[in-house]
TILUM-279798 format. One record per residue (C-alpha): x, y, z. Coordinates in Angstrom, 3 decimals. Example, Ala and Ser with C-alpha at 12.3 -4.5 7.8 and 13.67 -1.06 7.14 Angstrom:
2
         x         y         z
    12.300    -4.500     7.800
    13.670    -1.060     7.140
This chain:
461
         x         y         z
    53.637    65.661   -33.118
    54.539    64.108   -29.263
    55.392    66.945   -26.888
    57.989    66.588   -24.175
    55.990    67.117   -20.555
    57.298    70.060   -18.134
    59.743    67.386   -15.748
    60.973    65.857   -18.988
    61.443    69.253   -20.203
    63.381    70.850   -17.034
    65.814    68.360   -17.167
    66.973    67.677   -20.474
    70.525    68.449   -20.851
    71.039    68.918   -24.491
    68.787    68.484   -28.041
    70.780    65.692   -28.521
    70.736    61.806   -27.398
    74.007    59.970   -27.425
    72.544    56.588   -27.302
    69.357    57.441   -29.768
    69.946    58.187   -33.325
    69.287    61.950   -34.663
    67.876    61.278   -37.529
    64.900    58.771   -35.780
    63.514    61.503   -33.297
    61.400    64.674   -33.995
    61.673    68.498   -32.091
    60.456    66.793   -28.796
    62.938    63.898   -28.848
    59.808    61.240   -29.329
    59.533    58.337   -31.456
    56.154    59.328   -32.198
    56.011    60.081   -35.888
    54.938    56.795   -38.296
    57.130    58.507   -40.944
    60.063    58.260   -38.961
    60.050    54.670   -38.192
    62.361    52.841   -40.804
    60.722    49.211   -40.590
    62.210    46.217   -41.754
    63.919    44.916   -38.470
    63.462    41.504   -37.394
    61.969    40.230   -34.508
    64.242    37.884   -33.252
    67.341    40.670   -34.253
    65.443    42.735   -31.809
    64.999    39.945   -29.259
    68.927    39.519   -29.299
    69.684    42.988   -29.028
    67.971    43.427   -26.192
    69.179    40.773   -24.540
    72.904    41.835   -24.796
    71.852    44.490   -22.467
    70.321    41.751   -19.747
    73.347    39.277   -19.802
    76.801    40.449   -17.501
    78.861    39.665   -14.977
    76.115    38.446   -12.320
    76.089    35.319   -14.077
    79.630    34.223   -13.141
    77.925    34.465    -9.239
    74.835    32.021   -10.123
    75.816    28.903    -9.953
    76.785    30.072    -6.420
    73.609    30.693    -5.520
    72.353    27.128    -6.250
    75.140    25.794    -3.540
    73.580    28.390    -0.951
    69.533    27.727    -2.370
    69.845    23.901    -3.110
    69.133    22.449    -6.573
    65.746    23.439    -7.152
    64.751    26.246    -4.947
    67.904    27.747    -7.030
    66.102    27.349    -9.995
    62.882    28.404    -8.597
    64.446    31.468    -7.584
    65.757    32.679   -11.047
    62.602    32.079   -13.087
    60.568    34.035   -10.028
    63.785    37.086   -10.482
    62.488    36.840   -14.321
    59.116    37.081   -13.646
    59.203    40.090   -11.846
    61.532    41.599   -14.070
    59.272    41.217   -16.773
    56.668    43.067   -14.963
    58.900    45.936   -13.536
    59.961    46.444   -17.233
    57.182    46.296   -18.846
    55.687    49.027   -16.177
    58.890    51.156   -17.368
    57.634    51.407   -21.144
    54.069    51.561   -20.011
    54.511    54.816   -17.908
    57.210    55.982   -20.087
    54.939    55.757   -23.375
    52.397    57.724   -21.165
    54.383    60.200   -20.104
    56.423    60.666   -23.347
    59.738    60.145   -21.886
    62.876    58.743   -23.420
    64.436    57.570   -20.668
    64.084    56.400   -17.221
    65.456    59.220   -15.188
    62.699    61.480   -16.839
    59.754    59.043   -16.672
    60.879    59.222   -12.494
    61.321    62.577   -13.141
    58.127    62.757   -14.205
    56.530    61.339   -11.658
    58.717    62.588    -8.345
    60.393    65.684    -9.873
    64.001    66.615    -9.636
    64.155    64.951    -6.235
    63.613    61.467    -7.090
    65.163    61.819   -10.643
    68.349    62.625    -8.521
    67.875    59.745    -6.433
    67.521    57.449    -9.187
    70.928    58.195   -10.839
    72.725    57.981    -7.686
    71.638    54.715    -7.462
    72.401    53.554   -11.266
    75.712    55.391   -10.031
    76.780    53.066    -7.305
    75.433    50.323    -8.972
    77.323    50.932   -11.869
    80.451    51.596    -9.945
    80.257    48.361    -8.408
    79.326    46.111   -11.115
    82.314    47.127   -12.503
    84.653    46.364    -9.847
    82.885    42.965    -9.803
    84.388    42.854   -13.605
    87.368    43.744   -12.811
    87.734    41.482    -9.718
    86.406    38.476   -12.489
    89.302    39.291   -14.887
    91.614    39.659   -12.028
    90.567    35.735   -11.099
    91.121    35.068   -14.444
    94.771    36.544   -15.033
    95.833    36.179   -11.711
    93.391    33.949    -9.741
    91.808    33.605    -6.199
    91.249    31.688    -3.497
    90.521    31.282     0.085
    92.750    30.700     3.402
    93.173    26.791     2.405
    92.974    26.794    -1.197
    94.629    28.726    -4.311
    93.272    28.558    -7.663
    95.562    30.042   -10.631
    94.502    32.494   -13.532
    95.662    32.187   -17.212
    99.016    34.397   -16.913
   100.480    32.582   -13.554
   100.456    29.361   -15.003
   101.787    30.174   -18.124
   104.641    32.239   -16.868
   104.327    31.768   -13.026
   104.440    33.255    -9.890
   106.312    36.617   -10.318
   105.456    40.177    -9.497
   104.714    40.710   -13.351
   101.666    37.763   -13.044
   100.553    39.813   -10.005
    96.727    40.417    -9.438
    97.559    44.035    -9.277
    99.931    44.641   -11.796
    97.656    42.397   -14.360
    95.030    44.655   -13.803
    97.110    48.205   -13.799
    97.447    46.513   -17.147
    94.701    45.872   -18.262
    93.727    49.356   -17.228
    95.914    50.834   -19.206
    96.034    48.879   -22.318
    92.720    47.643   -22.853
    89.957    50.203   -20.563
    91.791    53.205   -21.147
    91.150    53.192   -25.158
    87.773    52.029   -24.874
    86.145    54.140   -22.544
    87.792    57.377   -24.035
    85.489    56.537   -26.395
    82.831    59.803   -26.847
    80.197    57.747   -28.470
    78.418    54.641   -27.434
    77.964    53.374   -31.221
    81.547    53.302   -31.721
    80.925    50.357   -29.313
    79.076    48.077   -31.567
    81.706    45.774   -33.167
    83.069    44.670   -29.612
    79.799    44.404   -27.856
    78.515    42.109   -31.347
    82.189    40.172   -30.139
    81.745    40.339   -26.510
    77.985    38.123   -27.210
    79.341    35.520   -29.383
    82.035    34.786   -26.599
    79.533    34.438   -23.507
    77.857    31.971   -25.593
    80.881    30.577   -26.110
    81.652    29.933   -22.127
    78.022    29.040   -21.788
    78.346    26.071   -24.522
    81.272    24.904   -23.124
    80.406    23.957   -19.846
    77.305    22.625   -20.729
    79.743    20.412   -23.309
    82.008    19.914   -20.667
    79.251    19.189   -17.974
    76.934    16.857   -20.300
    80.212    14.323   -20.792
    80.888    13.569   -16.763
    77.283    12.840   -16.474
    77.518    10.488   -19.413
    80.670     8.799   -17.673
    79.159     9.253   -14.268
    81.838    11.263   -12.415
    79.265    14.017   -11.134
    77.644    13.161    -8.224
    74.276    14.045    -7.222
    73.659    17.873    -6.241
    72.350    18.907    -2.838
    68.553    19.539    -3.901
    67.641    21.233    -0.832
    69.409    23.634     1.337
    71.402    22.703     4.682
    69.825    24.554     7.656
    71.618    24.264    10.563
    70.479    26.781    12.334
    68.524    30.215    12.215
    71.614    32.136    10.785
    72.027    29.454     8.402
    68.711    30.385     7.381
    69.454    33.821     7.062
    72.375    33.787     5.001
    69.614    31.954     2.333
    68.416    35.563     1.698
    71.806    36.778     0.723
    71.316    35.162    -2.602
    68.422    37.411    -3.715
    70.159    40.630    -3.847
    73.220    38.109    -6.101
    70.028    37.182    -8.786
    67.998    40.682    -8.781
    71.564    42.033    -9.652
    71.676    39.679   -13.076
    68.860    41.016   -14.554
    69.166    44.512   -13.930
    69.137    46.050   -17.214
    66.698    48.963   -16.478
    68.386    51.724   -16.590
    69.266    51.208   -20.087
    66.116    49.881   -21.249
    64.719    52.876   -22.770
    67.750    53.634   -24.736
    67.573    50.382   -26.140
    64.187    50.085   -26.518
    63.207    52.782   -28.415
    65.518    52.502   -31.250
    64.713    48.570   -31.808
    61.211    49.989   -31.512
    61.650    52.642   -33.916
    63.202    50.269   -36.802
    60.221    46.742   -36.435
    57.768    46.107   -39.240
    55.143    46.125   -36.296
    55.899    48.190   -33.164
    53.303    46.735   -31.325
    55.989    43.705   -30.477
    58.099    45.322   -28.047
    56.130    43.743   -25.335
    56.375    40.151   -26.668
    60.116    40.817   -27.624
    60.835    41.949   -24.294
    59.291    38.415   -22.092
    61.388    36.464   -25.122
    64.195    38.417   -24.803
    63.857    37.338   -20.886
    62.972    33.590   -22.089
    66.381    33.629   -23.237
    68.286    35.491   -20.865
    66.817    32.840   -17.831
    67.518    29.991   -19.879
    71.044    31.036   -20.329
    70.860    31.455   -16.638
    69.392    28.470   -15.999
    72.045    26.510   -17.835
    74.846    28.203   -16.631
    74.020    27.452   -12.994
    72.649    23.808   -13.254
    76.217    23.409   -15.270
    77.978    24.883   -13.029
    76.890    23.340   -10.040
    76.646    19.806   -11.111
    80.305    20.489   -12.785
    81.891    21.955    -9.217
    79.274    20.768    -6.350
    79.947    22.213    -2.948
    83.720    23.464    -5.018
    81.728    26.080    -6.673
    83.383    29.726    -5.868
    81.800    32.741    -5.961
    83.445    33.871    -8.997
    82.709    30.101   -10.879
    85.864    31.252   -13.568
    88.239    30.876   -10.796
    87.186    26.750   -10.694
    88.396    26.333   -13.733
    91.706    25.846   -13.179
    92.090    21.926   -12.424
    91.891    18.687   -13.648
    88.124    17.992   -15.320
    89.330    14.174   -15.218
    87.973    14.667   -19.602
    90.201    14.693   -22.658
    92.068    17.974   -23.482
    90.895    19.376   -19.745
    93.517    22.436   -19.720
    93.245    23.538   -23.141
    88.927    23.804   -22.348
    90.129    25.249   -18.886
    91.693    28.013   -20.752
    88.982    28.408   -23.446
    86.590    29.115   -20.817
    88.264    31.697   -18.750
    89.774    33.646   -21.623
    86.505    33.477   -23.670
    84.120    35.274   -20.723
    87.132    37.255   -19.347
    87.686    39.050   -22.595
    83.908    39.380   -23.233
    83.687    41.318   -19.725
    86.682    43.322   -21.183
    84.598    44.300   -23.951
    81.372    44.700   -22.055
    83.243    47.313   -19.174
    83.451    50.332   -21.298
    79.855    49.966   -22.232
    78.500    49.700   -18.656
    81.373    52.449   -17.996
    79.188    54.688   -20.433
    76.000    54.491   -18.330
    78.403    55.562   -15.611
    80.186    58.546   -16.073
    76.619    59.591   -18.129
    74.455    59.681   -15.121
    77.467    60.961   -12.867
    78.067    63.964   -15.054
    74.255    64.318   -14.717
    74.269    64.615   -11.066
    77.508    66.813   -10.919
    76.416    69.470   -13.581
    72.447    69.166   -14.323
    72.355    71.870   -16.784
    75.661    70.968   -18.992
    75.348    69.790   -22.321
    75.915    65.731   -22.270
    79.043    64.540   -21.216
    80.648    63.417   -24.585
    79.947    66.904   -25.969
    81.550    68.957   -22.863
    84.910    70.340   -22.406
    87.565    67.575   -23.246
    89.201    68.185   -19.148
    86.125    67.622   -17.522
    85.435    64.426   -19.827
    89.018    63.329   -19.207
    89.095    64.197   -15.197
    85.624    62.347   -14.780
    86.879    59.514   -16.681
    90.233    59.028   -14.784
    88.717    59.351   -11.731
    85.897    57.001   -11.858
    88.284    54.458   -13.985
    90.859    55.101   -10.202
    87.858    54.386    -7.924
    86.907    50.941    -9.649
    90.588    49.967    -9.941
    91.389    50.374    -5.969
    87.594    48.896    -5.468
    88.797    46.182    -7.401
    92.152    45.392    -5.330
    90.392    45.781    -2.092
    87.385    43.875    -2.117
    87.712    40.085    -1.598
    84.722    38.554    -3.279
    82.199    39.528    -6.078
    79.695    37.982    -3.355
    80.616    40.826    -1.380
    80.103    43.515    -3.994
    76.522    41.661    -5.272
    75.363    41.453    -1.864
    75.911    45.408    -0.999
    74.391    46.492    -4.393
    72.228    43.812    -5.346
    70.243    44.972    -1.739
    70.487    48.697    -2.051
    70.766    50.050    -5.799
    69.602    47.337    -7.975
    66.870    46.741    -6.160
    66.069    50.204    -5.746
    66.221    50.318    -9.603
    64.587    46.806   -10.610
    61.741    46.731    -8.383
    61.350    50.157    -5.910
    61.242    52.871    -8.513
    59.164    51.258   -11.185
    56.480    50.012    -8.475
    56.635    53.941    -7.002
    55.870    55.438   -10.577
    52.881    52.738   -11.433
    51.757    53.506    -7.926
    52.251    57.327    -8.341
    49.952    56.903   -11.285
    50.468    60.544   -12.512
    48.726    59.959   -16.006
    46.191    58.096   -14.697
    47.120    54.643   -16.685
    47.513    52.049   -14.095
    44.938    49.173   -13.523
    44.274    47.667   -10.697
    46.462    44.711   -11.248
    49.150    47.140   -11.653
    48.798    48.668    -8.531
    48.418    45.347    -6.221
    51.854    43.811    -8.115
    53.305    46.723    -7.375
    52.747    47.006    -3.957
    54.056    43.216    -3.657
    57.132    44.227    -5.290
    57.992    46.934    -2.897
    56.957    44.332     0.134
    59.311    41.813    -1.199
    62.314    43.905    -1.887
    62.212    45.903     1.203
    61.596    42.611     3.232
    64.335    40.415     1.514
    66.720    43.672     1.494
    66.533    43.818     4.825
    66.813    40.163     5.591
    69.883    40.108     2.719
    71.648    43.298     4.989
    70.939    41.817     8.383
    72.161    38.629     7.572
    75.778    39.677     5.992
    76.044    42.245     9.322
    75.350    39.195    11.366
    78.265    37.036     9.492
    80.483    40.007     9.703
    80.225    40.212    13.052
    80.493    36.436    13.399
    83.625    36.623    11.595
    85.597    39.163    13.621
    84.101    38.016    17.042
    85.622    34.943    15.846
């Protein structure tokens, strides 16, 4: 029988997991016993369960990234964010195996005690918080729309009914709030999740085929023109501003924070458990070529057009039969998958909040229903006024992607290989790591510096 080490121990909240299933785990809360495994899942079921917990908002921002990058440094630069993903994951179940913990606030635990278990959450906190007012800003572009000083581009609700304080970004999205977040995050159980999030897939493959559709006919009728390959570098800022993309691509694949609690229940039910490593590079296979499609598409579809927030481009003329009915299609499609995606990234949330607020509670769903309900509204407020205040999901990918999620991605699981409390880590293991700190310290400094500098560009100007 697995036993549950003294960090793991000191910190567990209550003898029971909301995101692992009762019946799977022995005393210590381990997936350690072969009579507990049930068997029979596939491996390609597991590949694409794993990879609904990889795929979000930060691909609406990619094609973005290509305009910034060029062409193929773009592309370069999301198979290299894979790469290292893979590792940095891979690390997380290594350690976590050897340390017997279930999740990865106790395999940091683990390794840096209360201290850096503490830091860790408030880091999936903020990153959390503001992926979520990046989906929330998305949907807004979709109801409502965006745009910059010169141009406006509509949502869905202002050109059907237009411009009245009813199709207002703010009022959309106090409705939207109400009617649509509200139900689904006072939800106490993750599972009760599972028929949206099996929805919320099938429509981001949906947007995905789309504009690849959409894409694939202009360059049969040659109306794209040929993409900018290279970046423009006009000068050392110019340069600078090229490292404000990484934080924008380490952001869409951070999925590590609930990587445990996915992978040990997939793990529990396979024929052969000794996949989970080859399920978790295909699972990233397909999550990069879904990224890889959706920013060559969107790029070649929108050129030096593309907006931050690609949705909001898809609001004009595509110059292709039926152009505003696939216009439409798109936008609704991924802005009612990110509907049904919020409340589970909202779980997460208010889970590792409630951990850093009360540390010896019982788990949030199973506490007092005030304290569930106060937590809730208040987190649920924050997002909402983040949402109507912040200009750009650039802006929000930029803070987080070069603070939290790279703290989470890259920092933390390089620390714990490095840490090396059980004695597991190669040598290989110990020089990638140390890479991975170099280059996420170096390009989140260079990501930082370089939006200060515009910012200060920008009001000097």
């Amino acid at each position: 029988m697995g036993f549950l080490p003294p960090s793991e121990r000191k910190y567990r909240r209550s003898p029971r997991s909301l995101l692992l299933p009762e019946k799977h785990r022995d005393v210590s809360g381990q997936f350690d016993r072969p009579e507990d495994r049930l068997g029979g899942a596939s491996y390609w079921g597991a590949v694409f369960n794993l990879s609904t917990t990889i795929i979000g908002a930060g691909i609406m921002a990619l094609p973005a990234t290509l305009k910034q990058l060029g062409l193929i440094p773009g592309l370069i630069m999301i198979v290299l964010g894979a790469t290292l993903t893979s590792f940095s994951i891979e690390t997380i179940l290594k350690f976590s195996r050897a340390s017997k913990s279930a999740t990865y606030s106790g395999l940091v635990a683990d390794a840096f005690g209360v201290s850096g278990r503490n830091l860790l959450q408030v880091c999936v906190v903020l990153n959390n918080l503001g992926l979520l007012i990046v989906y929330m800003i998305i949907i807004g572009d979709v109801l409502s729309g965006t745009g910059t000083k010169s141009v406006h581009h509509s949502g869905l609700i202002e050109e059907w009914m237009g411009q009245h304080w009813w199709t207002s970004r703010a009022f959309l999205m106090l409705c939207t709030t109400l009617f649509v977040f509200a139900p689904l995050i006072s939800l106490r159980r993750l599972d009760s999740l599972r028929y949206t999030s099996a929805l919320s897939v099938g429509l981001a493959i949906v947007f995905v085929a789309i504009t690849a559709g959409i894409t694939t006919v202009k360059l049969v009728n040659g109306s794209i023109e040929i993409p900018q390959l290279v970046p423009k570098l006009d000068g050392l800022s110019a340069f600078w501003r090229l490292f404000t993309t990484i934080p924008v691509i380490v952001t869409a694949y951070i999925c590590h924070h609930n990587m445990l609690f996915a992978v040990h229940p997939i793990e529990n039910e396979l024929v052969e458990p000794g996949q989970m490593k080859s399920i978790v590079r295909t699972s990233l296979m397909l999550c990069v070529s879904v990224y890889m499609a959706t920013s060559l598409f969107g790029f070649l579809l929108f050129g030096e057009g593309t907006m931050d927030d690609i949705l909001a481009n898809f609001d004009g003329d595509l110059r292709i039969p039926y152009s505003s009915a696939l216009n439409d299609l798109v936008r609704a499609s991924y802005g009612i998958h990110l509907m049904l995606v919020f409340p589970i990234v909202f779980f997460s949330l208010r889970l590792n909040l409630h951990g850093l607020l009360c540390p010896h509670s019982v788990a949030i769903a199973y506490d007092n229903h005030r304290r569930f309900y106060l937590l809730t509204a208040f987190l649920m407020g924050l997002i909402f006024l983040g949402a109507n205040f912040v200009p750009s999901i650039w802006d929000v990918f930029e803070f987080t992607g070069a603070t939290t999620a790279v703290s989470i991605g890259f920092i933390f699981p390089a620390a714990v290989a490095l840490r090396d409390s059980h004695r597991v880590a190669t040598k290989k293991d110990k020089v990638v790591s140390w890479v991975m700190i170099m280059l996420a310290v170096t390009s989140s400094m260079a990501a930082i510096s370089s939006e200060i500098d515009g910012i200060l560009s920008s009001g000097g100007s």
